[in-house]
N, C-alpha and C positions, 0 to 999 in steps of 0.2 A: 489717193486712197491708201497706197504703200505709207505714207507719212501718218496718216492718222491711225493704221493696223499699229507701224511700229510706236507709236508715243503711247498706243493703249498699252501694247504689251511691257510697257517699260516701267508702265504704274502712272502717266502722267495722263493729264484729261486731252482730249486733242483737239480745244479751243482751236485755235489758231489754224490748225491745218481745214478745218470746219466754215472758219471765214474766209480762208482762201481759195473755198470750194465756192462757195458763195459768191465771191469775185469773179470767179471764171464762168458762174452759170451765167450773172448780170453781163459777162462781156462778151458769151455767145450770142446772147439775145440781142445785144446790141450790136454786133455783127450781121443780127438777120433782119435789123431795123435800116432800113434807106436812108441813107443819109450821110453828109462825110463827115460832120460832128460825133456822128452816133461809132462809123466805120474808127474814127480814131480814139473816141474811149474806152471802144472795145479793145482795139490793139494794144492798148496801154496799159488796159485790166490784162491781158494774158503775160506782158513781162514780168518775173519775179519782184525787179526792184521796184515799180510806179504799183507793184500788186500790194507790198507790203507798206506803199506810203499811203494807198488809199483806206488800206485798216485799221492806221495809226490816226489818220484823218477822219475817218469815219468814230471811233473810239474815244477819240480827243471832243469831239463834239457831242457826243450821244452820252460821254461817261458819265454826267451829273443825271439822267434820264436814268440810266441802267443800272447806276448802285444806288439812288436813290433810297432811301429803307419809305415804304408805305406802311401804317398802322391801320392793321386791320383786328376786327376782332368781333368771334362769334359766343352769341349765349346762349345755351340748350337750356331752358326753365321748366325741367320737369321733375317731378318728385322721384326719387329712388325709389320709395318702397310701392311706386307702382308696377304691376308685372304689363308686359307686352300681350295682347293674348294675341295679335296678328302682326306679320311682317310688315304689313303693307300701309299701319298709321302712320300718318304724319305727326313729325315732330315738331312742337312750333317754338319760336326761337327769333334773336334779333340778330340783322347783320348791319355793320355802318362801317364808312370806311375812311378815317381822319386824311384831308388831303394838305 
C-alpha cells in the first residue's frame, strides 16, 4: 500500500504495485486451500522475485486480450429540434459491437 501511495504521489499510475496486490491476495487464498500444490504456489506468489515473474507471465499471455482495441459504436436517432418534456423517456438508439 506504501508503494502504491508513493507512485501516486510522484504522478505515476500504480499499475504494477496494484498487480502485486493481487498476487499476494491469490497466494493468501491459496495458502488457506489444503493442499501442498496449492501450500507451494502460495509461497511463491509471496516472494518478490517468482511475484514479479508471475506478472510478466501473466501479461505476456493476456497482452493480446488486454490491448486488444474492440470497435464499438452507439447511434442516438433523434431529431434535435425535439424538446424533452420528461426526464424519464426513453431514448432509442442502436448498439453493435464489431468483434
Amino acid at each position: 500500500m506504501a508503494k502504491a501511495q508513493q507512485s501516486m504521489s510522484e504522478g505515476r499510475t500504480p499499475a504494477m504495485e496494484m498487480m502485486e496486490g493481487v498476487v499476494i491476495l491469490v497466494s493468501g487464498i491459496l495458502l488457506l486451500t489444503p493442499g501442498f500444490l496449492t501450500d507451494a504456489l502460495g509461497l511463491l506468489g509471496l516472494m518478490p522475485w517468482s511475484r514479479s515473474y508471475f506478472i510478466n507471465h501473466f501479461l505476456e499471455k493476456n497482452a493480446e486480450r488486454v490491448f486488444k482495441q474492440r470497435n464499438s459504436v452507439f447511434i442516438n436517432r433523434t431529431n434535435s429540434s425535439e424538446k424533452k418534456s420528461n426526464k424519464d423517456d426513453a431514448i432509442e438508439g442502436e448498439f453493435w459491437e464489431d468483434k
